[in-house]
SEFIKE-129084 format. One record per residue: residue number from 1; x, y, z of N, C-alpha, C, O in turn. Coordinates in pm, 1 decimal. Layout:
<rs>
+-----+----------+----------+----------+----------+----------+----------+----------+----------+----------+----------+----------+----------+
|   i |       nu |       nv |       nw |      cau |      cav |      caw |       cu |       cv |       cw |       ou |       ov |       ow |
+-----+----------+----------+----------+----------+----------+----------+----------+----------+----------+----------+----------+----------+
| NUM |        X |        Y |        Z |        X |        Y |        Z |        X |        Y |        Z |        X |        Y |        Z |
...
+-----+----------+----------+----------+----------+----------+----------+----------+----------+----------+----------+----------+----------+
</rs>
This chain:
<rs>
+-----+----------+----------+----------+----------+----------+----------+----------+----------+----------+----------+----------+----------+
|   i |       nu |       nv |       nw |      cau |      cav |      caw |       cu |       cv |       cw |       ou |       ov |       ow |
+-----+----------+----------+----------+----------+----------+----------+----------+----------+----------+----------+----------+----------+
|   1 |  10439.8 |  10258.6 |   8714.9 |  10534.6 |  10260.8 |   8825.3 |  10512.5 |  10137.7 |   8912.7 |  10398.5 |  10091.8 |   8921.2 |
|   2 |  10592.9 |  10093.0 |   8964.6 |  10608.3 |   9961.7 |   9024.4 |  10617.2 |  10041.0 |   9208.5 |  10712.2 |  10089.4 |   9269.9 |
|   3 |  10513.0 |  10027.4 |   9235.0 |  10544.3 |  10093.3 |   9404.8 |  10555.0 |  10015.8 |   9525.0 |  10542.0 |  10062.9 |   9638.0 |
|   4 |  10587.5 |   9851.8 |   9488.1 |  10631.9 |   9796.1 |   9596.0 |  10763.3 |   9841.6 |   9688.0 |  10869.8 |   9860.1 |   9629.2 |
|   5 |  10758.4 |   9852.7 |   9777.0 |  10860.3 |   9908.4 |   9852.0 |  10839.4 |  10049.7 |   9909.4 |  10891.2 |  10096.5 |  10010.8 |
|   6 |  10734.0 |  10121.4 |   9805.6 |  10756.4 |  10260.5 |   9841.8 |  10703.4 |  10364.7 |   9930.7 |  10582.0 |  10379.6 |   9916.6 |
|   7 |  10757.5 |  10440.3 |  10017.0 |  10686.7 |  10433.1 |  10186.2 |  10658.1 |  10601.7 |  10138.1 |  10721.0 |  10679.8 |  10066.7 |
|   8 |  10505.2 |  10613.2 |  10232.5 |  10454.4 |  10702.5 |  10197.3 |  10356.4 |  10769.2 |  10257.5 |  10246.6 |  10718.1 |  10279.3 |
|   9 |  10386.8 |  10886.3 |  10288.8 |  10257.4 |  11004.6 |  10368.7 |  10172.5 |  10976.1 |  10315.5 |  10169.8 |  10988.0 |  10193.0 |
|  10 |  10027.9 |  10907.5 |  10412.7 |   9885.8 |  10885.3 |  10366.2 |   9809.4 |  10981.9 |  10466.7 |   9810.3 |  10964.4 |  10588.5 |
|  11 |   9740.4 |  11090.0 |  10399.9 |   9707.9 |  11174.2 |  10447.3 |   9561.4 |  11100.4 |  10519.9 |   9496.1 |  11179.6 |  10587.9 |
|  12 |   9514.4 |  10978.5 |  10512.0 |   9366.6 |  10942.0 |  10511.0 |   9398.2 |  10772.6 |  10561.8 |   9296.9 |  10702.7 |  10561.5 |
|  13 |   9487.8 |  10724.7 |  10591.2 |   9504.1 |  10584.3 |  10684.3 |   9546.4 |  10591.2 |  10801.5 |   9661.1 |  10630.8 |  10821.8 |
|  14 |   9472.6 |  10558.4 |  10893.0 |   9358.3 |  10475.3 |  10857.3 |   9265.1 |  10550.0 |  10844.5 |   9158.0 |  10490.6 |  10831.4 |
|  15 |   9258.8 |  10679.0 |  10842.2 |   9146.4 |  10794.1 |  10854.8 |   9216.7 |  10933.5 |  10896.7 |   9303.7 |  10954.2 |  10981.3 |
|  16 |   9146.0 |  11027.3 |  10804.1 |   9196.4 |  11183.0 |  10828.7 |   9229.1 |  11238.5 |  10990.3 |   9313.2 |  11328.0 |  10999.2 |
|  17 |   9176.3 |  11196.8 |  11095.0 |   9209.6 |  11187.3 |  11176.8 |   9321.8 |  11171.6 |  11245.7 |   9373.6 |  11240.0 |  11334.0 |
|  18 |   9359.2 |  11051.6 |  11183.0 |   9497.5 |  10972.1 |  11214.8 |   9561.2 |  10926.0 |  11097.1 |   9551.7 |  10813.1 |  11048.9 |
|  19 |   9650.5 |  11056.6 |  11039.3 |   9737.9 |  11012.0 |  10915.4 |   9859.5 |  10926.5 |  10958.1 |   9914.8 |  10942.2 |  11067.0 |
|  20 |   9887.6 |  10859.6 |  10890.9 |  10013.4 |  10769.8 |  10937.4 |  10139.9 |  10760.2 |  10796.7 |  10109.6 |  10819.4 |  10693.1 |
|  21 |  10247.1 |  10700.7 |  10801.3 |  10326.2 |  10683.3 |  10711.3 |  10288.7 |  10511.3 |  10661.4 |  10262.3 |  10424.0 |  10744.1 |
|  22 |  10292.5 |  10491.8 |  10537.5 |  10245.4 |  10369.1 |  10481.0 |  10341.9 |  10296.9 |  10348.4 |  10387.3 |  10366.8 |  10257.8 |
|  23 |  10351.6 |  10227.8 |  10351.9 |  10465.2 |  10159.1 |  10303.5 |  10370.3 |  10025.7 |  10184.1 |  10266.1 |   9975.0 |  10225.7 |
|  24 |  10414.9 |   9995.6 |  10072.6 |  10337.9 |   9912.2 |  10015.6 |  10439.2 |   9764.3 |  10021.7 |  10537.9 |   9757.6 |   9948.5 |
|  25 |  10415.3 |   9688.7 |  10083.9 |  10425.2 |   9593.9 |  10138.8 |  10418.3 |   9445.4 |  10008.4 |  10465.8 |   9338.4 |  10046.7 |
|  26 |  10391.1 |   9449.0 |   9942.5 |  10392.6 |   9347.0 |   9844.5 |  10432.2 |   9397.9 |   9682.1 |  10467.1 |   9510.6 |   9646.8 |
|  27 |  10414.0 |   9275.9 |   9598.7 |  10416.6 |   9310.4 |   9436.8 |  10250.5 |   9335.6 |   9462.5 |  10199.1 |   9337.7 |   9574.3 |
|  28 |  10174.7 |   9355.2 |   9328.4 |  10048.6 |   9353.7 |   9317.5 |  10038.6 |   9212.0 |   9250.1 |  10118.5 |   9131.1 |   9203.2 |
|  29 |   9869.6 |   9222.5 |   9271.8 |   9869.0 |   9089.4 |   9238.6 |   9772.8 |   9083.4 |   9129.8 |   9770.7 |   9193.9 |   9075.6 |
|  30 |   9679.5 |   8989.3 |   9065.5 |   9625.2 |   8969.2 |   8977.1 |   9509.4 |   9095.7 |   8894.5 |   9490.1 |   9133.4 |   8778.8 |
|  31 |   9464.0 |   9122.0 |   9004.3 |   9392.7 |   9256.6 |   9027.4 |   9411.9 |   9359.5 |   9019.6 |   9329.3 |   9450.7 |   9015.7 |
|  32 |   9554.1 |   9366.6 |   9014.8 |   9630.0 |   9478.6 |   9034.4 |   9663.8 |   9590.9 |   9135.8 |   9691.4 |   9710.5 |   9145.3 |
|  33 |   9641.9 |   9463.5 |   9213.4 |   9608.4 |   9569.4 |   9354.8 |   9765.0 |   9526.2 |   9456.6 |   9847.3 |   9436.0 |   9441.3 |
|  34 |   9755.8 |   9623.6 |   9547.2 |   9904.6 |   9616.3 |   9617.4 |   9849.4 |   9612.9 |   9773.7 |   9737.2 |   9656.2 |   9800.1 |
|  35 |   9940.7 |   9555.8 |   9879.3 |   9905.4 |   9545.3 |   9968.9 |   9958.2 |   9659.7 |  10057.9 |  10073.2 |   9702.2 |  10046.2 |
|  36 |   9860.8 |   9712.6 |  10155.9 |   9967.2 |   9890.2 |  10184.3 |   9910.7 |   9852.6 |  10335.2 |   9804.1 |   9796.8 |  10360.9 |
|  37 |  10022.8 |   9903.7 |  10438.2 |  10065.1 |   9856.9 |  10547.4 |  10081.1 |  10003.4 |  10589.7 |  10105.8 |  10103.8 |  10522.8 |
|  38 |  10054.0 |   9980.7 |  10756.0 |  10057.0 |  10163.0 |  10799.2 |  10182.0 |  10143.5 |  10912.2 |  10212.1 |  10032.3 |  10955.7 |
|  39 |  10213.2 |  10200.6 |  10930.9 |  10355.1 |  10269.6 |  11041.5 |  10318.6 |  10322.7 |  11132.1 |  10266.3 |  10430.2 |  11102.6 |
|  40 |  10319.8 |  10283.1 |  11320.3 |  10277.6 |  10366.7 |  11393.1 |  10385.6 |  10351.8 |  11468.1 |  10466.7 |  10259.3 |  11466.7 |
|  41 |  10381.5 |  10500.0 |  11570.2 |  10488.2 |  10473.2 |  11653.3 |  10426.8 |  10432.6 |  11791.9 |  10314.8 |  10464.4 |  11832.1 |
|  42 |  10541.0 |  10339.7 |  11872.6 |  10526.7 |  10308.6 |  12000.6 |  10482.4 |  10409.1 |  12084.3 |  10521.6 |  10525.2 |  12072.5 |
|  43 |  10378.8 |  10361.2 |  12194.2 |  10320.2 |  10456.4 |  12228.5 |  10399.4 |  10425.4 |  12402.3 |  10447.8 |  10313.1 |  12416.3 |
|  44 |  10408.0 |  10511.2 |  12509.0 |  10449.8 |  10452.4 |  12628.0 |  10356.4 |  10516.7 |  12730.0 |  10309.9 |  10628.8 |  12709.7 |
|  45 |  10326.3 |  10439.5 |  12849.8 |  10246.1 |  10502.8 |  12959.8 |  10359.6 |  10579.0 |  13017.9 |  10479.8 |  10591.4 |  12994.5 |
|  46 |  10256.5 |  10634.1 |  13119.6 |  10377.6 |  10741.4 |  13239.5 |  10481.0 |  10673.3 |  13272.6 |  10587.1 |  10735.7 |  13270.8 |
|  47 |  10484.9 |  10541.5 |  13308.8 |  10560.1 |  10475.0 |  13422.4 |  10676.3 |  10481.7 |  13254.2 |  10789.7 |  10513.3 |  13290.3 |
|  48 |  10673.4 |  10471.8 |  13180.0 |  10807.9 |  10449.6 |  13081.1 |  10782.6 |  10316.7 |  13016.6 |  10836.0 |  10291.1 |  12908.6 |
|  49 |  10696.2 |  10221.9 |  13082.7 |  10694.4 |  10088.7 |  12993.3 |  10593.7 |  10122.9 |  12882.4 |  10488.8 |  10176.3 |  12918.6 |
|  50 |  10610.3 |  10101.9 |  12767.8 |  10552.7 |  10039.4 |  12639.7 |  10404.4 |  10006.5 |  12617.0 |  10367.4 |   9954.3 |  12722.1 |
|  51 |  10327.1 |  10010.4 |  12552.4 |  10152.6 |  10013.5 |  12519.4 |  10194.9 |   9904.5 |  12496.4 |  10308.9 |   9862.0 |  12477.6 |
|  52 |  10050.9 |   9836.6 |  12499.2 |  10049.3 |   9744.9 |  12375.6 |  10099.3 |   9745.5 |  12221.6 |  10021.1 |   9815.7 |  12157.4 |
|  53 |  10187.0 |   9700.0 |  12150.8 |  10196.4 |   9700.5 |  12030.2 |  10185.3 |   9578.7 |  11919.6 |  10210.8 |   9471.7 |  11975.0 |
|  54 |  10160.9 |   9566.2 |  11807.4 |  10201.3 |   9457.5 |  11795.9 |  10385.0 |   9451.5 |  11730.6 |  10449.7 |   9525.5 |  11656.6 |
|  55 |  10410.4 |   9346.0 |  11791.8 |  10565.7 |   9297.4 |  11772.0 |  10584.0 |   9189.4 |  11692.1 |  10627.7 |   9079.5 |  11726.2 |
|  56 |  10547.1 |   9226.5 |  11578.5 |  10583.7 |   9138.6 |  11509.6 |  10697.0 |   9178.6 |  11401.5 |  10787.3 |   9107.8 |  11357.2 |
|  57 |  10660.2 |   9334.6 |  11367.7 |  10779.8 |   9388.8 |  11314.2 |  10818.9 |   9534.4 |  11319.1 |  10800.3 |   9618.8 |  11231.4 |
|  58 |  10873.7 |   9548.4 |  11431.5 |  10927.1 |   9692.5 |  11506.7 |  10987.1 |   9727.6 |  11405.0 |  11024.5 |   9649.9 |  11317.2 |
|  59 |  11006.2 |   9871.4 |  11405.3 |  11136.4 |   9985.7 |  11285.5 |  11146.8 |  10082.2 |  11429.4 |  11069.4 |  10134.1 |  11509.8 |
|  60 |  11328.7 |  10067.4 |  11400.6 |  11400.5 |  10195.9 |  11429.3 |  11387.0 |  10298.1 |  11391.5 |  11322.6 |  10319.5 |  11288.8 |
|  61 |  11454.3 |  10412.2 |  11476.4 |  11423.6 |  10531.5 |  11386.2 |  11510.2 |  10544.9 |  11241.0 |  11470.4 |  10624.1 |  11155.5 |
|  62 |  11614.3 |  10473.9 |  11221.9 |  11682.0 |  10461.6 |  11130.8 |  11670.5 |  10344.4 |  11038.4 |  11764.6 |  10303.0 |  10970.8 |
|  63 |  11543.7 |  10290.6 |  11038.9 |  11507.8 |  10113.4 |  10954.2 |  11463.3 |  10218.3 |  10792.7 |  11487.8 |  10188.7 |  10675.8 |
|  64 |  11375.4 |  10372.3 |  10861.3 |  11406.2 |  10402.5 |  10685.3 |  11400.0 |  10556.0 |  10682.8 |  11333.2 |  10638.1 |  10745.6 |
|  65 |  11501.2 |  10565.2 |  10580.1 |  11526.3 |  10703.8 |  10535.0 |  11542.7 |  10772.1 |  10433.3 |  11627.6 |  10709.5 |  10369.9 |
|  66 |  11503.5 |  10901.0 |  10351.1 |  11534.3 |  10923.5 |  10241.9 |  11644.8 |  10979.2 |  10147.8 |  11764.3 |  10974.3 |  10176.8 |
|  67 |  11611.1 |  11015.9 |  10069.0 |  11758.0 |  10981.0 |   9984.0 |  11832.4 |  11096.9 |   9960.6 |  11869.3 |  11144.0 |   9853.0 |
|  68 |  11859.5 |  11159.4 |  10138.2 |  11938.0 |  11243.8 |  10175.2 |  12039.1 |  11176.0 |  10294.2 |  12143.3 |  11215.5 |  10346.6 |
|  69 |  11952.2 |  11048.6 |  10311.2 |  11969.0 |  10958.5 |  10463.7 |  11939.7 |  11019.5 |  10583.6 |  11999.4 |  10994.0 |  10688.2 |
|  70 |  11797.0 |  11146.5 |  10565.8 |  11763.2 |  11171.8 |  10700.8 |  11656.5 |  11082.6 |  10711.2 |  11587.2 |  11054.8 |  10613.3 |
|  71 |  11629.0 |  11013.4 |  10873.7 |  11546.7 |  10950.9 |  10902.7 |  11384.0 |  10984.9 |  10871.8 |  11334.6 |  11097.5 |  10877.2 |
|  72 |  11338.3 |  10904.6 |  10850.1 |  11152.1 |  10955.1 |  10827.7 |  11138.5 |  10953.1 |  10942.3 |  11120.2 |  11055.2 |  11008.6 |
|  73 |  11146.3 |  10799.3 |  11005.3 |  11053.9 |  10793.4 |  11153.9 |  11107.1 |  10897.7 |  11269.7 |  11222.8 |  10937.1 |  11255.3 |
|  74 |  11059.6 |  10928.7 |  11342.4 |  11100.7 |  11006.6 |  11471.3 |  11116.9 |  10955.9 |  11555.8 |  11202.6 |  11009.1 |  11626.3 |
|  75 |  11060.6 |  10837.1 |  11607.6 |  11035.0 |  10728.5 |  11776.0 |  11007.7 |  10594.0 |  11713.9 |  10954.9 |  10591.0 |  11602.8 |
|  76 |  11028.4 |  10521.1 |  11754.7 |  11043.1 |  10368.7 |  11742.9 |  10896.1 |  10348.5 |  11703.9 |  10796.3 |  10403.5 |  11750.5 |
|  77 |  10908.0 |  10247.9 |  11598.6 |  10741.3 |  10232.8 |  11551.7 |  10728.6 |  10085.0 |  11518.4 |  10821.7 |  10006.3 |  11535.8 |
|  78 |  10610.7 |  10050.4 |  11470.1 |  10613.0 |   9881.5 |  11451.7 |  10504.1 |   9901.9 |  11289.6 |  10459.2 |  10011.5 |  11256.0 |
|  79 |  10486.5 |   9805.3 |  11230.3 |  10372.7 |   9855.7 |  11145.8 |  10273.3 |   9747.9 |  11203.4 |  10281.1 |   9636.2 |  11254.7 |
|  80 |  10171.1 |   9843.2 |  11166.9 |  10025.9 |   9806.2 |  11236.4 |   9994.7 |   9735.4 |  11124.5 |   9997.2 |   9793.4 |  11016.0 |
|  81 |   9958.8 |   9592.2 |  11133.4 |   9924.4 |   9496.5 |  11025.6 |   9699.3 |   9540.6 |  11056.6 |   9610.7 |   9507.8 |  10977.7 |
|  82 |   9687.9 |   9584.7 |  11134.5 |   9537.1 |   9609.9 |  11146.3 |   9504.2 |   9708.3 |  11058.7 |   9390.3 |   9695.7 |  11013.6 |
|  83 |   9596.1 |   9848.7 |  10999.9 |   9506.7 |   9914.9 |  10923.9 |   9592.6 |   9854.5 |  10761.5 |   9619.5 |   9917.0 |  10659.0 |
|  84 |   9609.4 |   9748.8 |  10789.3 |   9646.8 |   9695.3 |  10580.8 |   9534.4 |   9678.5 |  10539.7 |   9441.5 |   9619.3 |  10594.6 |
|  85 |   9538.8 |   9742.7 |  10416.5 |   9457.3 |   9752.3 |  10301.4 |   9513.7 |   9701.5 |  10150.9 |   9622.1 |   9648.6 |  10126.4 |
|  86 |   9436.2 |   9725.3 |  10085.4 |   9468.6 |   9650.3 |   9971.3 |   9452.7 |   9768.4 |   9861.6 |   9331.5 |   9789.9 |   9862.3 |
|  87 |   9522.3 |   9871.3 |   9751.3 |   9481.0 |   9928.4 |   9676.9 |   9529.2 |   9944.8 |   9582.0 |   9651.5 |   9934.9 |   9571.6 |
|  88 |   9455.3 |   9973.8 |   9485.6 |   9506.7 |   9908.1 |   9287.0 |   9544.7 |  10030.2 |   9261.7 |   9512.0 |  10135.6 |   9316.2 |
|  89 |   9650.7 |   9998.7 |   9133.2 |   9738.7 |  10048.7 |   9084.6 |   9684.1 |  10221.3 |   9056.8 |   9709.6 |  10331.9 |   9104.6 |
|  90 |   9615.8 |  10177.0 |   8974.6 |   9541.1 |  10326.2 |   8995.3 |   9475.2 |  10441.7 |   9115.7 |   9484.1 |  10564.3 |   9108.7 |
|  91 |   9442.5 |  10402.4 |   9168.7 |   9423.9 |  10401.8 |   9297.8 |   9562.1 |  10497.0 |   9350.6 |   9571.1 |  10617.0 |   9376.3 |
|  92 |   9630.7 |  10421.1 |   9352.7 |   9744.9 |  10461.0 |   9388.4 |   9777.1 |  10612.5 |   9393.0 |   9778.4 |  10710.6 |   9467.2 |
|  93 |   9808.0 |  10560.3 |   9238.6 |   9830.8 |  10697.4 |   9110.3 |   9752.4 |  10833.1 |   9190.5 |   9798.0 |  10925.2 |   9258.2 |
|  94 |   9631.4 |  10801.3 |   9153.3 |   9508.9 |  10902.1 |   9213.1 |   9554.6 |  10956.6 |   9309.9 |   9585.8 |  11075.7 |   9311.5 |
|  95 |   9567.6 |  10866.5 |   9420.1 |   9567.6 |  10923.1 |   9549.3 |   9718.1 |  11049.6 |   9563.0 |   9733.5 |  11139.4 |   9645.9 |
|  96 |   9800.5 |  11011.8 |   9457.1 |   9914.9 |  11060.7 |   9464.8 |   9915.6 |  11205.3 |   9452.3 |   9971.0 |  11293.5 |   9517.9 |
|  97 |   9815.2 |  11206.7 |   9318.2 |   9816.2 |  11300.8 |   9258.3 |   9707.2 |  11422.2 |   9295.1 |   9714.7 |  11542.9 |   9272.2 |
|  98 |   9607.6 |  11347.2 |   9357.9 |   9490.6 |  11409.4 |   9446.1 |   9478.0 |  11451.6 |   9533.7 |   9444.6 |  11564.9 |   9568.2 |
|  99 |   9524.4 |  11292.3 |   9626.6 |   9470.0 |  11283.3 |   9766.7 |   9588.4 |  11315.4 |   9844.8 |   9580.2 |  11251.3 |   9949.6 |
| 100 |   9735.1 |  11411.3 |   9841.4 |   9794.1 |  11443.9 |   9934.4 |   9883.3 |  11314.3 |   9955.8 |   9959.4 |  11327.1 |  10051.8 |
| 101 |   9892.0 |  11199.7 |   9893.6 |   9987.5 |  11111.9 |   9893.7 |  10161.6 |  11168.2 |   9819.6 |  10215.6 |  11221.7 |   9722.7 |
| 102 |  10185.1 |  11106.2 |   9952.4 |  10326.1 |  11192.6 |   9934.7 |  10451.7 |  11076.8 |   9890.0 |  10418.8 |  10971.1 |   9943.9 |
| 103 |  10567.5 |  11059.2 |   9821.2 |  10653.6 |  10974.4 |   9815.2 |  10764.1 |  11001.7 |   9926.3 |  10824.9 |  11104.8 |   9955.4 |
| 104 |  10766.9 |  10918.5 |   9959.7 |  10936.3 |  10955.8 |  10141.5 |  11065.5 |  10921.9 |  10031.0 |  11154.3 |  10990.8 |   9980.9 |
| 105 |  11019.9 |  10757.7 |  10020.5 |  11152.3 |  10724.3 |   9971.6 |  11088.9 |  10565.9 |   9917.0 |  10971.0 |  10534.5 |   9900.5 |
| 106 |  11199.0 |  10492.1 |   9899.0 |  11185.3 |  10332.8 |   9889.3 |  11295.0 |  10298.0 |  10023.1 |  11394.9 |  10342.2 |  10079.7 |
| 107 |  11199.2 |  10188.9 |  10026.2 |  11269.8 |  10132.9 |  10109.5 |  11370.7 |  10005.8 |  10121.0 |  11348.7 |   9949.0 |  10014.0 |
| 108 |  11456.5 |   9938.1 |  10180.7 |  11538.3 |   9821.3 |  10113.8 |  11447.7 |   9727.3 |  10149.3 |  11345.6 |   9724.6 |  10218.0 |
| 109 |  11537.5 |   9618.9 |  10058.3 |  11495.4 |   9474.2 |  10069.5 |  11458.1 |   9409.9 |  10213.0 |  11349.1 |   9374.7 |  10258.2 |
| 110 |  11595.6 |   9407.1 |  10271.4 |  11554.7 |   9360.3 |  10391.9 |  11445.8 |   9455.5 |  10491.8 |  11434.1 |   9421.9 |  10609.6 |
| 111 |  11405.4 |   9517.2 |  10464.6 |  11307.8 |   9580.1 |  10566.5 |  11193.3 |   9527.7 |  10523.3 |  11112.1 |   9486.4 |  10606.1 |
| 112 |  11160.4 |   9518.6 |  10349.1 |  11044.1 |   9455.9 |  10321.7 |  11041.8 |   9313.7 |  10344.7 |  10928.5 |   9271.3 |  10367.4 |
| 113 |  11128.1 |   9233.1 |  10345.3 |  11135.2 |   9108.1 |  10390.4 |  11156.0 |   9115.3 |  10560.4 |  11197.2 |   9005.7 |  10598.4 |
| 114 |  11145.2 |   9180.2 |  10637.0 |  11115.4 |   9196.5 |  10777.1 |  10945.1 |   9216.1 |  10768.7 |  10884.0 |   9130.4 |  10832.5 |
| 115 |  10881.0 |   9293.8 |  10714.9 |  10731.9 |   9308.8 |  10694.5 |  10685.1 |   9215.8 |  10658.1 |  10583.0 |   9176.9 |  10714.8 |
| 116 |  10739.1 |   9142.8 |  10550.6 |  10660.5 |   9001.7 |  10502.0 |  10658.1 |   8945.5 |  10593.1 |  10547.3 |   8898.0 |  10617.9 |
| 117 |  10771.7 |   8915.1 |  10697.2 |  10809.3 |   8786.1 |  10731.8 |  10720.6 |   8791.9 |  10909.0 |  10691.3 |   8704.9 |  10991.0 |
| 118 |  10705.9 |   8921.0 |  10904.1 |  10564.7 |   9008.3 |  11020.6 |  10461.4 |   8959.2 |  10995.3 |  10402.7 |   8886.7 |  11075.7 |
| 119 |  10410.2 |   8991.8 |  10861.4 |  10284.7 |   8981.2 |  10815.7 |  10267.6 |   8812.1 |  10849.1 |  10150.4 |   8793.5 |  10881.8 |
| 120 |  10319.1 |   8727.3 |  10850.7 |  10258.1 |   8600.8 |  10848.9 |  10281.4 |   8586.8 |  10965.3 |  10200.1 |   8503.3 |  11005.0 |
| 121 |  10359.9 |   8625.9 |  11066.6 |  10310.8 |   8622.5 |  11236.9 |  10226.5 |   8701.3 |  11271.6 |  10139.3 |   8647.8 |  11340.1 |
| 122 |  10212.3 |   8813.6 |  11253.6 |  10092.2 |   8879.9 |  11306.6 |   9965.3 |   8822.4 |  11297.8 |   9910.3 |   8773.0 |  11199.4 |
| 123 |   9909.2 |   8839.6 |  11459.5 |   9804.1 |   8803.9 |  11443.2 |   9681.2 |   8946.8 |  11445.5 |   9565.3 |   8952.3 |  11486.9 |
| 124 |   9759.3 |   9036.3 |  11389.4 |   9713.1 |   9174.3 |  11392.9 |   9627.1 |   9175.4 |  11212.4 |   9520.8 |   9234.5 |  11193.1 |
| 125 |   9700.1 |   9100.8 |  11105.5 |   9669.0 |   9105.2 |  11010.6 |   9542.0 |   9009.4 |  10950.9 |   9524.0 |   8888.8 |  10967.8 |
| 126 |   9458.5 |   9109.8 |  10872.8 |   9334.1 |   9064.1 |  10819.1 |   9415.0 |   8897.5 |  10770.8 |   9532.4 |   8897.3 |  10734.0 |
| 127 |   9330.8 |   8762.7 |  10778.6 |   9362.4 |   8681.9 |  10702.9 |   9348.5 |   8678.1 |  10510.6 |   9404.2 |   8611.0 |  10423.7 |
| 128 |   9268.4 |   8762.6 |  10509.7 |   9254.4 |   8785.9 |  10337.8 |   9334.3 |   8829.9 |  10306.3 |   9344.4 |   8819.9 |  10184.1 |
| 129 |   9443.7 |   8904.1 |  10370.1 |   9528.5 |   8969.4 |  10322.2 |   9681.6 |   8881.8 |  10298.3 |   9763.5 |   8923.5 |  10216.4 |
| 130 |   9709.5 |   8742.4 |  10390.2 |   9812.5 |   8670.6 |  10395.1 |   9856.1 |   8626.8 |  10272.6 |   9974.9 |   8595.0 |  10277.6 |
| 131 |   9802.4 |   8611.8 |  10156.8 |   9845.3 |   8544.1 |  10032.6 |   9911.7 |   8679.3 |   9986.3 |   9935.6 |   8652.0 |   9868.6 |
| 132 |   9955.0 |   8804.1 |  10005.1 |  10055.9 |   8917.3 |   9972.1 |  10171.3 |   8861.5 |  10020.9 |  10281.1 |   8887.9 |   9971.8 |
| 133 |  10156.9 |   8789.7 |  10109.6 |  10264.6 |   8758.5 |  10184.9 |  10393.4 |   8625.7 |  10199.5 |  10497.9 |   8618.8 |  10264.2 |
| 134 |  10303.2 |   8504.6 |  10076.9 |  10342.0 |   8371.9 |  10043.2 |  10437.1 |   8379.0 |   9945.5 |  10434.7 |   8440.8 |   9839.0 |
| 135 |  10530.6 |   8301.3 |   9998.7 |  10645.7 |   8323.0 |   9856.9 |  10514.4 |   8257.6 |   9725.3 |  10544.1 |   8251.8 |   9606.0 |
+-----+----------+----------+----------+----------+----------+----------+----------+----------+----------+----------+----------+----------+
</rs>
């Protein structure tokens, strides 16, 4: 299975604690490994203004949905280039089939080319990780 694009309940990113929705963000690469990117939502203080986030590539609640066209996200989110990881094909598989990894949907082109095009502004993202990101 080819799971670039494909956004997904990670019961364990960045930690059981704090499950997030995760999206695989690149092709794989030599290794066979894929680059997987986490989804958080905007957080706001009392006063109504905005946390810190990083802005490099915000999602609507409607940037992705599944293939009923109900929205996944609930509140405006950005993906957190700090908890990307890197995990091989198998890996994957495993986690799917094991670890409570769930499939949402795929997502389009242009949203993954909004993430790429994040990933090389963020200064949120590991630098080992930028060559997922080079044409």
């Amino acid at each position: 299975m080819d799971y670039k694009g494909c956004c997904l309940w990670a019961p364990d990113i960045p930690n059981e604690d704090a499950p997030h929705y995760v999206i695989v963000a690149s092709d794989k690469n030599s290794k066979k490994e894929y680059l997987v990117v986490a989804i958080s939502s905007i957080k706001y203080k009392d006063d109504g203004s905005a946390k810190y986030y990083d802005d490099a590539c915000v999602l609507s609640v409607d940037d992705i949905s599944d293939a009923n066209g109900k929205n996944i996200l609930k509140k405006p989110s950005f993906i957190r280039y700090q908890y990307a990881l890197t995990l091989n094909v198998d890996e994957l598989l495993e986690r799917q089939i094991l670890g409570g990894y769930q499939l949402m949907c795929k997502i389009s082109d242009s949203l993954l080319e909004r993430i790429r095009l994040g990933g090389l502004k963020s200064r949120e993202l590991p630098p080992r990780y930028l060559s997922f990101f080079k044409d």
